[in-house]
C-alpha positions in Angstrom: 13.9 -58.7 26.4 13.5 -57.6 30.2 10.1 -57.2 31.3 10.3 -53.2 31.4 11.9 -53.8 28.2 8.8 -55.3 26.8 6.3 -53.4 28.6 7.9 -50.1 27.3 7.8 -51.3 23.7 4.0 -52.4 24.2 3.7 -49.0 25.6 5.3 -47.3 22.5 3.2 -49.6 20.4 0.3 -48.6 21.6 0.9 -45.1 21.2 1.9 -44.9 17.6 -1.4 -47.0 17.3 -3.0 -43.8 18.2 -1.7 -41.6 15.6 -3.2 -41.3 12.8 -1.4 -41.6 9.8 -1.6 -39.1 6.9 -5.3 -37.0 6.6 -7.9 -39.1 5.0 -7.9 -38.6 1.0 -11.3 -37.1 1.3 -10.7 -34.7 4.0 -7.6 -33.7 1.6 -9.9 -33.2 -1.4 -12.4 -31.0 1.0 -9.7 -28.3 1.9 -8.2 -28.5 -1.6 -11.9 -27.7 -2.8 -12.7 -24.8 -0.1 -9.4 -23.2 -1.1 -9.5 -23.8 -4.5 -13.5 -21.7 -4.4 -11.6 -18.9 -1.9 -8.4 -18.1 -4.4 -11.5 -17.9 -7.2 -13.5 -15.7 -4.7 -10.2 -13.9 -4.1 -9.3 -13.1 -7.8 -12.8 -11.9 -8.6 -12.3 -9.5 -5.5 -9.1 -8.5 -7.1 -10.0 -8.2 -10.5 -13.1 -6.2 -9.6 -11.1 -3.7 -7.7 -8.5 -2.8 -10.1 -10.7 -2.0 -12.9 -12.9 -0.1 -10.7 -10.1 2.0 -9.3 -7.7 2.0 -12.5 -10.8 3.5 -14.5 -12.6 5.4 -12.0 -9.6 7.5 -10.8 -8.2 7.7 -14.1 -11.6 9.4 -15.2 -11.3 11.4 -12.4 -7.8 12.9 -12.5 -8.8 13.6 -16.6 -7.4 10.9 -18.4 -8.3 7.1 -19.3 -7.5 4.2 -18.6 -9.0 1.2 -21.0 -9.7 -2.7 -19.8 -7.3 -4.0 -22.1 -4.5 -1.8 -20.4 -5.4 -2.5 -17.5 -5.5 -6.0 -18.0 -1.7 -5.6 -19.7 -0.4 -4.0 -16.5 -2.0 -4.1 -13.0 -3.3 -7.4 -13.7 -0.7 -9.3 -15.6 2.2 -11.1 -13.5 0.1 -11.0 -10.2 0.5 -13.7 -7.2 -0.1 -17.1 -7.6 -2.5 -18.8 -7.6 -4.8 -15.1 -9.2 -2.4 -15.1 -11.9 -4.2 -18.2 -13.4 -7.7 -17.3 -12.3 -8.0 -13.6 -13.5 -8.2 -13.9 -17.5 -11.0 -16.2 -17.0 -13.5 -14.1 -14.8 -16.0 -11.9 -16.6 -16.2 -8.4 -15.8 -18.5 -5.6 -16.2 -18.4 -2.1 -15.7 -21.4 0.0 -14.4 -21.9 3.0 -15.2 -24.8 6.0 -14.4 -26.4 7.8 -16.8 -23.9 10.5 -17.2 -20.7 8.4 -17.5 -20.0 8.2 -14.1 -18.3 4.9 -12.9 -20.6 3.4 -10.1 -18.6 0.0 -9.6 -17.4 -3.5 -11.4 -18.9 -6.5 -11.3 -16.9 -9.9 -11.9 -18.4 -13.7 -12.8 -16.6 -16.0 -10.0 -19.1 -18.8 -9.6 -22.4 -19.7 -11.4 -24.1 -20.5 -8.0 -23.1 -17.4 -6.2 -23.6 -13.1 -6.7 -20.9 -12.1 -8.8 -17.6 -10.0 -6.4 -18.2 -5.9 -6.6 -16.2 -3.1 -6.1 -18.3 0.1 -5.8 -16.9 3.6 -6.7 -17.8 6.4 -4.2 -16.9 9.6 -5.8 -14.3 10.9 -4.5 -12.8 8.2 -2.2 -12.3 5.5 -4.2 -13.5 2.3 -5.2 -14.3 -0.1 -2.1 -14.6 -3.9 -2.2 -17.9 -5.4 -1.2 -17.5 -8.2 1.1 -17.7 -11.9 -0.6 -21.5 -12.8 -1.5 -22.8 -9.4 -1.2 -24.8 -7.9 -4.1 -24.5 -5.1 -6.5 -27.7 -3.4 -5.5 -27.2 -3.7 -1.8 -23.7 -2.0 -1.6 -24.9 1.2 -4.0 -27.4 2.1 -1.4 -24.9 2.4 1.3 -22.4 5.0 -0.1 -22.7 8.6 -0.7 -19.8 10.8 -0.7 -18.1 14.5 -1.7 -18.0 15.5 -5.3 -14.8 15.4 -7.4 -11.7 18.4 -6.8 -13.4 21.3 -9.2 -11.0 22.8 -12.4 -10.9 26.2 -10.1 -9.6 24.3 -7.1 -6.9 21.9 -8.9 -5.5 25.1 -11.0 -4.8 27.4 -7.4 -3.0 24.1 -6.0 0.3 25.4 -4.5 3.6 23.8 -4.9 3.3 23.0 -8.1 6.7 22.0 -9.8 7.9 23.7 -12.6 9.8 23.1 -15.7 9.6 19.7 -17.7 12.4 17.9 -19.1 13.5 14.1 -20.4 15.7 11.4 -18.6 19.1 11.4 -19.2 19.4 8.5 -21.7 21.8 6.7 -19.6 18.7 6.1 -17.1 15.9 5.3 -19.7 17.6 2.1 -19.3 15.0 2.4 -16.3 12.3 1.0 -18.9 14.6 -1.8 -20.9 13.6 -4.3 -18.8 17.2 -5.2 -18.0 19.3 -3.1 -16.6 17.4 -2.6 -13.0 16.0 -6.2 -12.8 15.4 -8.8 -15.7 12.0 -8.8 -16.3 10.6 -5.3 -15.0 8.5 -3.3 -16.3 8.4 0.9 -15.7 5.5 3.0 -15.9 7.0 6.2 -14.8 10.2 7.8 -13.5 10.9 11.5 -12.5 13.4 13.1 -11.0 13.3 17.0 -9.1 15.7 19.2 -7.7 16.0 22.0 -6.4 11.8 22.3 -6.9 12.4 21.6 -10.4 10.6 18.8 -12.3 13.9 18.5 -14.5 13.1 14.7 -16.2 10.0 12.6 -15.9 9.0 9.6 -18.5 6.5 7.7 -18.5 5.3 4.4 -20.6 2.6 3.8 -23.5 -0.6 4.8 -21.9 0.5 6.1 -18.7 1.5 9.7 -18.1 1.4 12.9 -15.6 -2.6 12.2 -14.4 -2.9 8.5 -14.9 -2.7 7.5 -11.3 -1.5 3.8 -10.0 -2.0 1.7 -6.9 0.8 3.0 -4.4 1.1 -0.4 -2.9 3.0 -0.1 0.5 4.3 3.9 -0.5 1.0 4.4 1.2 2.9 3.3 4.7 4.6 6.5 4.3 1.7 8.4 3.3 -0.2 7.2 6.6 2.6 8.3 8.7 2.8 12.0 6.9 -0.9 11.8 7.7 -0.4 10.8 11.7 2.2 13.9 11.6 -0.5 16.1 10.3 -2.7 15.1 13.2 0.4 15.4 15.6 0.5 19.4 14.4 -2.8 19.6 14.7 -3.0 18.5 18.4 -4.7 15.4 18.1 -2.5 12.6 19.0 0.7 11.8 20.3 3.0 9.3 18.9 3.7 8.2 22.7 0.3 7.4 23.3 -1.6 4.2 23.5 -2.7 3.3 19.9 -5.6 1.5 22.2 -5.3 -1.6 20.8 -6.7 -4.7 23.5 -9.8 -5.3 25.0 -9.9 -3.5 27.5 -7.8 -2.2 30.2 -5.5 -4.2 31.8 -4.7 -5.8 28.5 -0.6 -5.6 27.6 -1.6 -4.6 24.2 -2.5 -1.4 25.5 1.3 -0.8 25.8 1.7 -0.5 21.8 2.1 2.9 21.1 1.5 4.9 17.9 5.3 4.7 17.5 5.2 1.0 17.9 3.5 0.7 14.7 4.7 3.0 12.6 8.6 1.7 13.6 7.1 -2.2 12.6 7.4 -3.0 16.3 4.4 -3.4 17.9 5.3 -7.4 19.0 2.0 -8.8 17.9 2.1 -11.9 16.3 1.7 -12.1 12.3 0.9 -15.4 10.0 2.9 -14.3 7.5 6.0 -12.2 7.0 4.3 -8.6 6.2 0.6 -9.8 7.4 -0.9 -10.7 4.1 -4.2 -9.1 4.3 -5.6 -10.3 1.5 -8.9 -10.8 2.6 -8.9 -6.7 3.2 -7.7 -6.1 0.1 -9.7 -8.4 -2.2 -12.1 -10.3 -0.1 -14.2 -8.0 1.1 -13.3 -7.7 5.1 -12.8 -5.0 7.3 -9.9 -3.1 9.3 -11.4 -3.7 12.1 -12.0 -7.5 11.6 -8.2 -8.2 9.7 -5.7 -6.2 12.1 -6.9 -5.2 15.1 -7.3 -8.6 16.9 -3.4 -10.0 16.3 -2.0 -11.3 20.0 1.1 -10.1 21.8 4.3 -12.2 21.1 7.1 -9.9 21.9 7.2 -6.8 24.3 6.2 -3.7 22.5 9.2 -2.0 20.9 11.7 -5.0 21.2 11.7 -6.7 17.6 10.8 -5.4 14.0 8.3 -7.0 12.0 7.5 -5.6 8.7 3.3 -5.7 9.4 0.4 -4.5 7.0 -1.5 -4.8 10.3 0.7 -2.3 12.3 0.0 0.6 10.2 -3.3 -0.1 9.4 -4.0 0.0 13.0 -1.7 3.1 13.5 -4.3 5.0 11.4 -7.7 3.5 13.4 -6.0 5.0 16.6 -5.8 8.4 14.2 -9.4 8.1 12.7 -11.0 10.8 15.2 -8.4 13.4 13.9 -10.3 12.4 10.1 -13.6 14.3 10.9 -12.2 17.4 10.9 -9.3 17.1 8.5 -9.7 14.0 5.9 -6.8 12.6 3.9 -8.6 14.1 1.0 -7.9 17.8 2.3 -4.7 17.1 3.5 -3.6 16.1 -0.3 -5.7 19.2 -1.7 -3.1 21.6 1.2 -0.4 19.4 -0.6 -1.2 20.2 -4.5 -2.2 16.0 -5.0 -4.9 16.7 -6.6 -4.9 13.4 -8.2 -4.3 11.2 -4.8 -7.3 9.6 -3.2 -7.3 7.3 -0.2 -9.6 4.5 -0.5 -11.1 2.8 2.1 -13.0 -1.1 3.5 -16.7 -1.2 2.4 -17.2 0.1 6.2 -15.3 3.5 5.3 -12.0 3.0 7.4 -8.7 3.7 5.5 -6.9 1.0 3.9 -3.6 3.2 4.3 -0.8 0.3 4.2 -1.5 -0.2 0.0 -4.9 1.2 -1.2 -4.1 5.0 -2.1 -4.1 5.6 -5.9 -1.4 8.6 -7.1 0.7 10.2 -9.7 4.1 10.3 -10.0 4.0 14.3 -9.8 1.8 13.9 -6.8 4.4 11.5 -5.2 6.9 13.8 -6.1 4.8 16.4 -4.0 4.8 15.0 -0.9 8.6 14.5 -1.3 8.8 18.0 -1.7 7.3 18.3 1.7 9.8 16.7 3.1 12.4 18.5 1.5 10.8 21.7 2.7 10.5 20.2 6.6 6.7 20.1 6.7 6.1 23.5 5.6 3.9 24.5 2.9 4.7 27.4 0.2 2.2 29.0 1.9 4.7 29.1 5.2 1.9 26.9 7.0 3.5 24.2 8.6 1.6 21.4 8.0 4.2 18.5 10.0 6.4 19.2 13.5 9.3 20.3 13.1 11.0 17.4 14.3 8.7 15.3 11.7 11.8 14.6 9.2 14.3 13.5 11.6 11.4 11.8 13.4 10.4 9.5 10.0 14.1 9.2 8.7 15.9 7.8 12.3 16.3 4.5 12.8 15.8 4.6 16.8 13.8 0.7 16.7 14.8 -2.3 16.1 16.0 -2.7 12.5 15.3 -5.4 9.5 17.8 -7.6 8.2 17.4 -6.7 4.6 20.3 -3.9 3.8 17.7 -1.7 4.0 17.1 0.6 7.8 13.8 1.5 8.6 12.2 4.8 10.2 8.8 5.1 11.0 6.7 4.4 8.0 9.8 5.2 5.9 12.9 2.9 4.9 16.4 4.0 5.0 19.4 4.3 2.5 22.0 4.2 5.4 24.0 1.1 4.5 24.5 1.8 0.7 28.0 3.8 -0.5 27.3 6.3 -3.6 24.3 7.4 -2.0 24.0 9.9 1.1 23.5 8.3 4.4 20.7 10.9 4.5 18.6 9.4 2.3 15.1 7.5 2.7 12.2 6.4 0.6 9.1 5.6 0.6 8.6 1.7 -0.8 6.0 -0.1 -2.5 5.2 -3.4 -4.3 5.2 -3.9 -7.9 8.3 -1.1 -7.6 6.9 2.0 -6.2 9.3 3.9 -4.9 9.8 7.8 -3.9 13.3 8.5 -2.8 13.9 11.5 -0.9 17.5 13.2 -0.3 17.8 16.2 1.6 21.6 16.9 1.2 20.9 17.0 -2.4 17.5 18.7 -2.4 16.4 15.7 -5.0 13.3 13.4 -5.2 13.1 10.4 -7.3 9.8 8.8 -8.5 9.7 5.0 -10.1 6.9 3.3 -10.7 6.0 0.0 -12.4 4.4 -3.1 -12.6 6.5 -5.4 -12.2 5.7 -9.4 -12.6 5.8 -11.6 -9.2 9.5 -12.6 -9.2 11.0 -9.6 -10.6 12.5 -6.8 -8.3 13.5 -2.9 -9.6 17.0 -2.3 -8.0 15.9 0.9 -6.6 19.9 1.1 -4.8 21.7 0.9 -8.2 19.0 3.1 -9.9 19.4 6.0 -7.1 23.0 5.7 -7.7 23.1 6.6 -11.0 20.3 9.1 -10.6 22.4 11.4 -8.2 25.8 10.7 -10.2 24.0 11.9 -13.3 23.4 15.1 -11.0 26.3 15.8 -9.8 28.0 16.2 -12.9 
């Protein structure tokens, strides 16, 4: 071997000397342990939410919602690693001295406060950020009173006329024929401003409300057209994300967001915001802070953190009109919007509905943002606006709007056709050239996936015969 031979290998064996070889066994074990405590932190949050909410807005709407159902639906075929963790947390409800749901407590660790989620009347239940007591978090909320009888019973819209699925599309709740393994809580269908078939399973029905999942994407961007009529905002406009100016973030626009597009980086496809939803963080803290990657408006990236912060740059137009009104104007009654312990809007998931109220803000879009009342309520370029694929598009079969996906690439069903889409299976598909909404919504186990194409498909053959 040539000298620069050799001294090139001595080099190279020197270098590898450097490298350490796999992580030491106990540093291995430590992140295994810390993640291991977080997942158990994490299912406490989760658990502690969804009785809270499931109960609480259940109660509120006028019907009830027991553990044991709950347990059976919203927290049976979860995620992994919760699935395992779940069944063995304790739980407790709390309750004032008339009934009232004040929050949930749930058992995670002997050595630490037990996770909370904390009911404020009227918006919600809110999860209390990891370690934070029971008695700490009631002092901080306070709230508006529940809808009164008077104010629910002069809603306008209301649909009219009940009916029964076909019994070609109760196959919707056979577990089979849409996807192995799903499971339906509700379907409905209206046309024509009828409500001409609903079902719904065991313990569910018309006021038992259900996470919306991601559905509440669309519902954020029906809200951002509210305060676009209203004079607010403009979808043009800086969404003011960055430090400060000078910072290229500041070239994300409303429409950035609500098209997936913003170009900020994301850890994982959709931004998993788990520690908004069950752990206890903040808006602010989970999606405001995510770097540039790509120039604004260049690539689609399906991102909880892109409509979340589509809805802080809104937030000013929420003192004078909340979500809350804007669902009373609508007839959802039944809808509430919850928020982070700090009182921002969690508006890509937390919203709690009905099917009929789903249907309801279908029905708006079916009438082009105009109330019964005539009062318009969206622009009148808000439905083309939503339903136009004018961004860069997924690669999923499905196109995508702004804060709306679209049923452009599927034959049997008109090219006209979009939805709002949610995990677990919520879905509200909306068809103008037919004047038809469909509601589904389940609870579907991790792994299982409602064919919402085939099911609209047979929904609008059924109809046209």
């Amino acid at each position: 071997m040539g000298v620069r031979m050799l001294r090139h290998a001595l080099a190279a064996a020197a270098l590898l000397a450097t490298i350490p070889a796999a992580a030491p066994a106990f540093a291995q074990s430590q992140q295994d342990t810390l993640e291991s405590r977080y997942d158990r932190a994490l299912a406490g949050g989760y658990k502690a939410l969804f009785l809270c909410s499931a109960v609480a807005n259940a109660e509120r709407a006028g019907a009830e919602r027991s553990v044991q159902s709950i347990e059976n639906w919203e927290l049976a075929g979860i995620q992994a690693p919760l699935d395992e963790l779940i069944d063995e947390l304790p739980a407790k409800i709390i309750r004032d001295d008339t009934g009232l749901v004040e929050g949930v407590m749930v058992e995670w660790d002997q050595n630490s406060p037990p996770r909370v989620a904390m009911h404020h009347v009227g918006r919600g239940c809110r999860t209390a950020p990891i370690g934070a007591t029971f008695e700490r978090m009631q002092d901080s909320l306070s709230g508006p009173m529940r809808p009164t009888i008077a104010e629910r019973n002069n809603a306008t819209g209301f649909l009219e006329g009940t009916g029964t699925l076909p019994e070609e599309l109760g196959a919707a709740f056979d577990g089979k024929t849409y996807g192995e393994g799903t499971r339906s809580t509700a379907a409905l269908i209206v046309r024509n401003r009828q409500l001409v078939a609903e079902r719904y399973a065991d313990g569910f029905g018309p006021d038992v409300p259900q996470r919306t999942w991601s559905v509440a994407k669309s519902i954020a961007a029906t809200l951002v057209g509210a305060a676009v009529v209203q004079g607010d905002i403009a979808v043009t406009g800086s969404a003011g994300l960055g430090e400060r100016d000078g910072d290229p973030r500041r070239a994300i626009t409303i429409d950035h967001l609500l098209r997936m597009a913003s170009g900020r980086y994301s850890d994982t496809a959709g931004n998993r915001t788990d520690p908004l939803y069950f752990g206890g963080s903040t808006v602010e803290e989970t999606a405001l802070h995510w770097p540039l990657i790509h120039a604004p408006g260049s690539v689609y990236r399906y991102a909880n953190n892109d409509t979340l912060a589509a809805i802080k740059a809104i937030e000013e137009a929420f003192d004078d009109h909340s979500p809350a009104e804007f669902f009373v104007r609508l007839g959802m009654h039944d809808t509430v919007a919850e928020t982070d312990w700090q009182g921002d809007y969690i508006l890509s998931s937390q919203v709690w509905s009905t099917a009929r109220d789903l249907s309801r803000l279908g029905q708006l879009y079916l009438d082009d943002g105009v109330l019964p009342t005539g009062q318009r309520v969206l622009p009148d370029w808000w439905l083309d606006y939503v339903s136009s694929p004018s961004g860069p598009q997924p690669d999923n079969g499905f196109g995508y709007g702004a804060g709306f996906w679209l049923f452009n690439q599927h034959e049997g069903i008109p090219r006209d056709t979009f939805a709002a889409m949610g995990n677990r299976g919520q879905y509200v598909v909306i068809v103008p050239s037919m004047d038809v909404i469909i509601v589904r919504r389940g609870e579907d186990p991790s792994g299982s996936r409602f064919d919402i194409v085939a099911f609209t498909r047979d929904v609008l053959k059924t109809l046209e015969n």
